[in-house]
N, C-alpha and C positions, 0 to 999 in steps of 0.2 A: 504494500500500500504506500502510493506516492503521497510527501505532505504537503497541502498546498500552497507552500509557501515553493520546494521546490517545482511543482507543478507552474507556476506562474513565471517560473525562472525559465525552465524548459519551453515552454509556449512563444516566452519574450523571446526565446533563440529560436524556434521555428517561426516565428513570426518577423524578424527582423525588428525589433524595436528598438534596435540601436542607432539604427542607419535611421529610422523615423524622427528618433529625436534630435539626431546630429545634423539632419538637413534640417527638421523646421526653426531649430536655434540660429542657424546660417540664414534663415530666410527671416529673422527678427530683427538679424545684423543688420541686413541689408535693407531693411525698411525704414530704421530706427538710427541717429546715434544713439553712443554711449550712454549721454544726460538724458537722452528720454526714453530711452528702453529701461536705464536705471533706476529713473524717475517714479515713471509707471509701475514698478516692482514697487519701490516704495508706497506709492497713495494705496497701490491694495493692501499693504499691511497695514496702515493707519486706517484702512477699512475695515479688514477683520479684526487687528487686534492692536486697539488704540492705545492701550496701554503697556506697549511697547517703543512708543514712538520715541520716548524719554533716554532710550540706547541709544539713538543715534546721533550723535554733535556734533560733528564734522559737516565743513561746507557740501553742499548740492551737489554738484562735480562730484568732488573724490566721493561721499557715499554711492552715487549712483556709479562709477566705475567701481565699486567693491561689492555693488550686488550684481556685475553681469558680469568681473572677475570670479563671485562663489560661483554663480550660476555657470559657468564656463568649466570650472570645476567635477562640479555636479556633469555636464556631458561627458569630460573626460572618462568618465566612470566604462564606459560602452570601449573606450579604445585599449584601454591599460587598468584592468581593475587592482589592479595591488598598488599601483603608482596612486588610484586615484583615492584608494584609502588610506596611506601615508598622509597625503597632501590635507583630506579631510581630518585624519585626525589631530594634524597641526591646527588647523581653523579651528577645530573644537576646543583643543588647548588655549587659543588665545580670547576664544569668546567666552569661556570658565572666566577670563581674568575681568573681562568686560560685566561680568557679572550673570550671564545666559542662561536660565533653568531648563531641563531638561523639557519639560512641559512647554515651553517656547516653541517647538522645533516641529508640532504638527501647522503651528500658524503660519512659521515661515514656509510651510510647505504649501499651501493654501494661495498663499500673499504670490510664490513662485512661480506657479501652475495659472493664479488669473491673469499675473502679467506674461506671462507669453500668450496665454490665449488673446486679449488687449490687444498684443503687440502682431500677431498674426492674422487678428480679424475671426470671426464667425465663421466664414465661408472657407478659411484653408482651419478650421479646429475643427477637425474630424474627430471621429469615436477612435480611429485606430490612433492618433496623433494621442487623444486624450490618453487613452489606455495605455500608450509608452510612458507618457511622463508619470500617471500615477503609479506606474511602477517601480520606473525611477528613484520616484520619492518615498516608496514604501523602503525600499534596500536601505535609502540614505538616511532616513527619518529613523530606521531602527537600530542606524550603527551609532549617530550622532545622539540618538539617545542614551542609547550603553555609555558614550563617550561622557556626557553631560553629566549622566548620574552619575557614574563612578568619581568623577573630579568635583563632586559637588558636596562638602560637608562645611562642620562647622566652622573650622579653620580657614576654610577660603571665603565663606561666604563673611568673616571677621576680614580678613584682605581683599576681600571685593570692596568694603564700605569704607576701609581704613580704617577698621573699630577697634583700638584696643580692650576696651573693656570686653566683646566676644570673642576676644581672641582666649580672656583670658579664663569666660568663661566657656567658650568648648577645653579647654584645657580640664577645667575642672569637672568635664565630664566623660573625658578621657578614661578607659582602662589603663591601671600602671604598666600593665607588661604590654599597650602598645603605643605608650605615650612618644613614645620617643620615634620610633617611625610614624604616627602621626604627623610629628612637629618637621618631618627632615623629608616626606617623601608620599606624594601622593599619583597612586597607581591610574592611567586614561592609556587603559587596555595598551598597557605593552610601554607607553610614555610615560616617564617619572615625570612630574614638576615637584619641585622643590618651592614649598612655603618660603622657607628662610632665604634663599637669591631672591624670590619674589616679591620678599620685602625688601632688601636691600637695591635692590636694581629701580622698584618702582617708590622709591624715596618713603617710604616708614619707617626710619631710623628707631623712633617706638615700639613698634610689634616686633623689630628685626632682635631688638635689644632685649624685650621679655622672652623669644625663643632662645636666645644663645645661654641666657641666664638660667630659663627652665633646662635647657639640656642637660647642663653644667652643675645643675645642682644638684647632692649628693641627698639621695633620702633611704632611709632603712623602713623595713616593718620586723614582725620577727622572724623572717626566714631570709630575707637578704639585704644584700644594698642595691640601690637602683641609679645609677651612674651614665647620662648620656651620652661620653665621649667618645667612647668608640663610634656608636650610629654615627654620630657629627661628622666625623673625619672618614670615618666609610664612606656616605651619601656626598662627601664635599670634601674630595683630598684636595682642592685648590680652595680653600674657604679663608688662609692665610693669606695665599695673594688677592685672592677677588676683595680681601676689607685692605690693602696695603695701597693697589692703586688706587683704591677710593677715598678723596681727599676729603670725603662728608664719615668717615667710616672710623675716624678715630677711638669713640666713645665703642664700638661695637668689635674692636681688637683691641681694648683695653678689659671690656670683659670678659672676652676668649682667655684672656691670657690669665684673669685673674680667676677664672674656672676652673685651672690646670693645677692648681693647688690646694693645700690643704696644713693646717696647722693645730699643733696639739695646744691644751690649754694646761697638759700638767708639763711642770717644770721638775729636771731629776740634775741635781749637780750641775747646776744656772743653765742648763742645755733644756730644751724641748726639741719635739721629732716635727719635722716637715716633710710633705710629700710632695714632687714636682713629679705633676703624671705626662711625661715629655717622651712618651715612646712613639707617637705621630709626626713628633716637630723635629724629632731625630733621625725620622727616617730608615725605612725599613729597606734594603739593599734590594730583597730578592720581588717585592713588588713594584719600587722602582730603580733600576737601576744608572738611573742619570741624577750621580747626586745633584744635578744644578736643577733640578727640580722643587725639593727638599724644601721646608720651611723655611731654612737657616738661610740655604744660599736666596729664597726670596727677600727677605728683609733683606742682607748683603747687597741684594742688589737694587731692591724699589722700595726698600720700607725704611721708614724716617728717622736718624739715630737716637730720634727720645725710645726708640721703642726697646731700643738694648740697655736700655733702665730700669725696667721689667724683671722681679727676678726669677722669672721663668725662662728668660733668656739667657739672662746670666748664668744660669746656671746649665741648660743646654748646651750655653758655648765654653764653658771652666768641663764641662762631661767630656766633647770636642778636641779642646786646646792640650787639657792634660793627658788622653787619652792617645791623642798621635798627630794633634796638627805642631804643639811645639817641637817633639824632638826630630820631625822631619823637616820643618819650616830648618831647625837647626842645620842637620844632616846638609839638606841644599846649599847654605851658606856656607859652610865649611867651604863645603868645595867651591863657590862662586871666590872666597878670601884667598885659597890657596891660588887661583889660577892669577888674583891680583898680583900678591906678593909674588910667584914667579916672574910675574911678570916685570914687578918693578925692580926686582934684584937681577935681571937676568939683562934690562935693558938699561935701566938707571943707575942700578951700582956698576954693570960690568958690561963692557962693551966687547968681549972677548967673541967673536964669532966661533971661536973653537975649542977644546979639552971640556973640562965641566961645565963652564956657562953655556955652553953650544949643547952639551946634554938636559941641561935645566932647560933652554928653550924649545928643544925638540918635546920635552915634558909637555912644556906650558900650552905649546899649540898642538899638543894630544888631545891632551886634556880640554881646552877649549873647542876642538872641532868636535870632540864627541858631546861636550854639552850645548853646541849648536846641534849638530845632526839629531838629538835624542829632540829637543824643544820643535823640530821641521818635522819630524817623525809623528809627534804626538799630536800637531796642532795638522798636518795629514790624516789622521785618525779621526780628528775630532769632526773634520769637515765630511768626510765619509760616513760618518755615525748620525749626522746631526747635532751636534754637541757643540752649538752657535750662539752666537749672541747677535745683538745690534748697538754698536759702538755711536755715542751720538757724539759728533764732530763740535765742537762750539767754536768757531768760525771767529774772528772779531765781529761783535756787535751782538753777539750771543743768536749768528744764523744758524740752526740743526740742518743736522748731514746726516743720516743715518748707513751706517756699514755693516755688512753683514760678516764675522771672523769667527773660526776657531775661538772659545772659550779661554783656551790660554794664554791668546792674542790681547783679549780684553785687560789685561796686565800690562802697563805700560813698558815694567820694568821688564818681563819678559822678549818686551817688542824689541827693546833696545839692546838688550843681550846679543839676541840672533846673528844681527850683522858685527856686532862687536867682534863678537867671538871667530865669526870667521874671518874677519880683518887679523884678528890674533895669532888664529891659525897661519895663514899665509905670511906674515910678517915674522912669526917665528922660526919660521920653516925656512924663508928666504933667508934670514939673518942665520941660518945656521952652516958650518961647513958639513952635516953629515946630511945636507938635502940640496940638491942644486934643483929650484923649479924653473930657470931658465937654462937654456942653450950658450957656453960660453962663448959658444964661436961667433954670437951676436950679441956682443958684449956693448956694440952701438945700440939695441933696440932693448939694453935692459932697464930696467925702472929705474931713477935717475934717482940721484941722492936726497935732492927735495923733495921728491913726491914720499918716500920711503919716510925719512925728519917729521912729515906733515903725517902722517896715517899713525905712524909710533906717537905721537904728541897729543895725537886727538884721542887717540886708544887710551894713554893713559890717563888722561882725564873723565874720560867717562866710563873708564872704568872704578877709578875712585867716586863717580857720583852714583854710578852704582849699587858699590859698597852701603852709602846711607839705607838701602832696605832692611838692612839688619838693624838697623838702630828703632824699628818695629820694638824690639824686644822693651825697649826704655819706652815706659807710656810719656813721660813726661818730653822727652827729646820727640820724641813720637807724634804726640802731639803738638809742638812747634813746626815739625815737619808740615803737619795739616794745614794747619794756620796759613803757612806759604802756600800752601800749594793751592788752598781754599782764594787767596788775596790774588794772584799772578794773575789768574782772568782777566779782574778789574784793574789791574795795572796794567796790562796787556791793552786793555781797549782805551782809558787814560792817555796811554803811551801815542796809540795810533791818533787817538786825536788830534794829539797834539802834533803830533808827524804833517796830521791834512791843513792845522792852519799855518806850521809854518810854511809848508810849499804854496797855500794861497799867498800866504805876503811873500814870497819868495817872487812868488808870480807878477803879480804887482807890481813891488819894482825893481824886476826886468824889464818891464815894461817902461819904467822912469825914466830909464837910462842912469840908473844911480849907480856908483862908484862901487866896484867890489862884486855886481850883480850883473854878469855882464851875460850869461844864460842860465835856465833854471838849477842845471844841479850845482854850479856853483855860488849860484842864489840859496841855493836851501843847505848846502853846507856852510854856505858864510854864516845864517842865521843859526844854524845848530850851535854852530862856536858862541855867536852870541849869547847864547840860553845857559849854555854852562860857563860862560864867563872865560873862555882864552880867544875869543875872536881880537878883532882889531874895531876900537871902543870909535873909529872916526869913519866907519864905511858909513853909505848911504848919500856921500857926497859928493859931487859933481853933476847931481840931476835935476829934476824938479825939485823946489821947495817941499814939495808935499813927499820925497823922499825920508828924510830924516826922522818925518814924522807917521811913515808906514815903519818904520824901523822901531822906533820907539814904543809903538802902539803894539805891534807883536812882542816886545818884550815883558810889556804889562800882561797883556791880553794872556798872554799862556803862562806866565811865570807868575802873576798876582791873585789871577783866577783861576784857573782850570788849575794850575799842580795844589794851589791851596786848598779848592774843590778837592779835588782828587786824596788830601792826604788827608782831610777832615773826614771825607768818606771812608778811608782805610783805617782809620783810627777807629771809628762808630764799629766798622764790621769785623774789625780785629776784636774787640770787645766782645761783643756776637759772639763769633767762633769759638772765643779762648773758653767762653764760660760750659761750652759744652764738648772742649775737645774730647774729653774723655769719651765721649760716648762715638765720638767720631772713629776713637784708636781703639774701640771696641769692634764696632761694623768693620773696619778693619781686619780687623783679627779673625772674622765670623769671617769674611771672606779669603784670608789665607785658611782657616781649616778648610772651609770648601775646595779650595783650590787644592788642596794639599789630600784630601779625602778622591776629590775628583783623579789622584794620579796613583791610588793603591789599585791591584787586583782586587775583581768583584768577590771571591774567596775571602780575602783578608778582611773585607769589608764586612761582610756576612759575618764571619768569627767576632768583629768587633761588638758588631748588633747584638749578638749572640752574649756576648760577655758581659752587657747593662743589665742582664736579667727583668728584661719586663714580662716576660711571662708568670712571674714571681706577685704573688699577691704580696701587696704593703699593708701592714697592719696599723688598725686604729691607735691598739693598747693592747696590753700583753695578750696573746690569744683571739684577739678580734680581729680577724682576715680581710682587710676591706679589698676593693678595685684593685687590679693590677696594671701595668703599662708604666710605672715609672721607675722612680728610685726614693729612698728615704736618707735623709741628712738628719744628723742634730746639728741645729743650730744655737747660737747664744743667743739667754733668754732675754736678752737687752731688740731680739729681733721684737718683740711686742710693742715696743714703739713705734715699728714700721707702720705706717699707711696701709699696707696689703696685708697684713694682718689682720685674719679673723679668725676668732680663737675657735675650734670645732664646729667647723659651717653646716655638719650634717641634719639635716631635717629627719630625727626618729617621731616614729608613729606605733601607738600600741593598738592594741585589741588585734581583732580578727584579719587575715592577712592573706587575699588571693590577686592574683593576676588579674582575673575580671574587673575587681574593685576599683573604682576609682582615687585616688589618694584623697581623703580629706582636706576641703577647701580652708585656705591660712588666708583668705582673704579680709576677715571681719578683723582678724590682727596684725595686718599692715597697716588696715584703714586705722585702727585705734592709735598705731606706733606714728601715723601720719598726721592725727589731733595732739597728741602728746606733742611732737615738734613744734607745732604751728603754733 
């Protein structure tokens, strides 16, 4: 026995009622534009179902192109039906957000059907015409129903309105065992949407901020604890970065991060136990293996350095730093000093091309080719892998360039190594007598003494600047270092400025025919000497009158104002900086572990994961097994004066204790704790 539902499916294909509705929709086109076949859809839903009309705000135009865009949709159905239930179940997702109840969906079906009849006329609406579409509409009205329902509960219908207060009570009619994929993930046949980006993305920094806080908070009954971090970071491994480039998102990764912990309130020998539940933000090797994925390397790269003030960060990156990014950051540098000192002993103390200085060079430019070749090798790997970035250029004037490199390119100091080192190599290979790389018999066409002077000179100076990445290690030096490197920019553009007015008065008068300025560059070098004071204090003279006083006017004009500008603004933003270098020489550091994490085997990697013991439950107090995924510290009890201190944030609940239940609502005493403030 056929059911009728298939029976109507089978008929529609001996009958052809695809081709039925695919020509009379073409023959609507062509009667009609887009505004008034749009149109026309419209006025019959404000016929049948007035009380929908309130959906629709968008100017005349664009609605009526989005109802003979769906309707377009809806044909597709006949030519590619799996494409065109992808596509339908997007619409549906996005009309959940618009607010759409499932019950809607026979009106617009209604509103659909009278306007093409409308837009057809009488005379071409046939029984067999009618009969395709209402089939049409029966397939499509029953899938976009299931769609509707299923995406349609309390929680959304609280982010349909922007209600906090329903947000908070569907929560409080949650079941505890499914509170938490409620809050992270709601099922539209086969399409997740996520409550939490939906607040965040459609600006409810409120609703977004009560869900990060319900997840995150810890509640008992008396069979377990009920802890939402894992769901969070399962349904939202990227929920770090998506609040990090959001510059409204501050307050909403401030309570992530203050989620992630937990503190005792008994104090044993001035120590109390803390929990930092950091096994998401540390990163698990074998489900991702690009650590520049990773929490850490996200801040490192987009997140703001108040955030490594945090001591959930802090303590991620001390987990990190101790655990293998110092003594390999070390290891590196070793070897980056020794290849200096060879070099400056082998060039600077001794110029002996042969016996042992000629052996210490053939070292040095070993030793240097093979740490160019391994850094060419790696940053080949990395472009083959994927393992990229986008370098933003700042240009003078602060124009973005974006470049696309190798990850270990994005290291300045790396960039600079590269060719160093193979200049080193060849220079000490030619300086040596146990390697001849030219032909003596063309002892005319060999590299000449100067060029040789110049390459060795430049070598060693940048190899000595260099050397300053080590001084990483000293936060204090370290952060001087930032400071500079933070200020150069704006002395950089400063600088240029002052560059374009002196060639404008430069310009000027040459034009005067004034003495000394007889064409522009030696116009705009005579003025240079001016600015720093060794020119010759009588040019300008021999021209127009009004020379002496283009001369004197660029002296004021960039020495009185612009460097005075310029140094008063280096002072304000030196101030700025210095007060939070520290946090600077921290992101720092987060990103040499990444870097330095980014160059271990995925094995070593995995062992390391493996070694935090987050599969290890932390206990509350002696015997009390609470949540796992972190680590436990005692810290000094002097931490209670911390800000981020709250002394056992668990939410315990007695009496009777299942799954189904909802957790008893604490809302009558917040409201109380909220009159007590006030």
């Amino acid at each position: 026995q056929v059911s009728s539902s298939m029976m109507r499916t089978l008929t529609a294909l001996e009958n052809e009622h695809g081709a039925t509705v695919r020509g009379s929709w073409e023959e609507c086109k062509a009667r009609l534009d887009t505004v008034d076949l749009g149109e026309g859809i419209f006025q019959e839903l404000a016929a049948v179902a007035p009380y929908l009309v309130h959906l629709f705000k968008r100017p005349q135009r664009i609605q009526a192109a989005q109802f003979v865009a769906a309707v377009d949709i809806l044909v597709g159905f006949v030519d590619d039906p799996s494409s065109f239930f992808e596509q339908l179940k997007q619409l549906a997702i996005r009309h959940i957000k618009y607010g759409v109840k499932a019950e809607y969906a026979r009106a617009f079906g209604v509103a659909i059907l009278r306007g093409v009849k409308r837009a057809m006329g009488d005379d071409q609406w046939t029984a067999e015409v009618a009969a395709a579409w209402e089939l049409l509409w029966d397939r499509v009205c029953s899938f976009l129903t299931r769609c509707l329902s299923a995406g349609t509960n309390l929680v959304i219908v609280a982010l349909v309105n922007g209600d906090l207060d329903k947000a908070r009570e569907a929560m409080d009619c949650a079941p505890r065992g499914k509170r938490f994929s409620t809050l992270t993930r709601v099922d539209v046949n086969g399409s997740v949407l996520s409550p939490l980006y939906w607040a965040i993305r459609d600006g409810m920094p409120d609703i977004a901020l009560f869900f990060i806080e319900d997840l995150l908070t810890i509640r008992a009954d008396r069979h377990k604890y009920y802890y939402g971090r894992e769901d969070l970071f399962a349904s939202h491994p990227d929920i770090v970065e998506v609040l990090c480039k959001n510059p409204q998102a501050d307050a909403l990764t401030e309570a992530l991060f203050d989620g992630l912990m937990w503190h005792s309130n008994n104090v044993h020998d001035g120590r109390l136990h803390v929990n930092y539940y950091i096994k998401e933000l540390y990163g698990d090797p074998e489900l991702e293996p690009n650590v520049w994925r990773s929490a850490l390397a996200t801040l490192a790269l987009y997140g703001p350095p108040s955030a490594f003030k945090h001591p959930i960060f802090q303590k991620l990156l001390q987990s990190k730093w101790d655990g293998f990014g110092h003594s390999m950051f070390c290891a590196m540098q070793v070897l980056y000093t020794l290849i200096l000192v060879l070099y400056y002993v082998s060039f600077v103390a001794d110029d002996e091309r042969c016996g042992l200085n000629g052996v210490v060079r053939l070292v040095t430019g070993t030793l240097a080719m093979a740490a160019a070749l391994w850094q060419i090798v790696l940053a080949l790997c990395q472009s083959y892998y994927g393992i990229t970035g986008v370098v933003l250029l700042s240009i003078p004037f602060r124009i973005p360039l974006g470049v696309v490199v190798p990850r270990v390119l994005m290291n300045p100091w790396n960039v600079s190594r590269i060719p160093t080192y193979l200049v080193v190599a060849f220079v000490s290979f030619e300086q040596s007598c146990f390697v001849d790389l030219q032909d003596e018999s063309h002892s005319g066409e060999r590299l000449s003494s100067n060029a040789l002077d110049t390459c060795m000179s430049v070598v060693a100076l940048t190899l000595g600047l260099q050397w300053l990445e080590v001084l990483t290690l000293h936060h204090r030096v370290a952060a001087l270092m930032l400071i500079i490197q933070e200020l150069a920019v704006d002395i950089a553009n400063a600088l240029l400025l002052c560059l374009f007015l002196i060639v404008v008065c430069a310009a000027a008068l040459v034009l005067s025919r004034a003495g000394g300025f007889e064409d522009l560059g030696q116009g705009t070098a005579t003025l240079v000497k001016l600015q720093l004071g060794i020119g010759d204090q009588a040019v300008g003279s021999g021209g127009l009158a009004v020379s002496a006083w283009l001369v004197g006017l660029s002296v004021v004009m960039i020495q009185t104002v612009v460097l005075n500008i310029m140094v008063a603004q280096l002072v304000h933003r030196a101030a700025g900086v210095s007060q939070s270098a520290h946090l600077f020489v921290r992101k720092k550091l987060a990103y040499i572990c990444i870097e330095m994490e980014s160059l271990l085997p995925l094995r070593s990697r995995i062992r390391l994961y493996q070694a935090m013991g987050f599969d290890k439950p932390l206990d509350f107090d002696h015997g009390d097994d609470g949540p796992s995924g972190g680590i436990q510290t005692k810290e000094l009890a002097a931490i209670r004066s911390d800000p981020k201190y709250v002394a056992d944030r668990i939410q315990r609940f007695t009496g009777e204790a299942s799954e189904h239940d909802p957790w008893p609502s604490r809302r009558g005493e917040e409201d109380e704790d909220m009159d007590v403030e006030d």
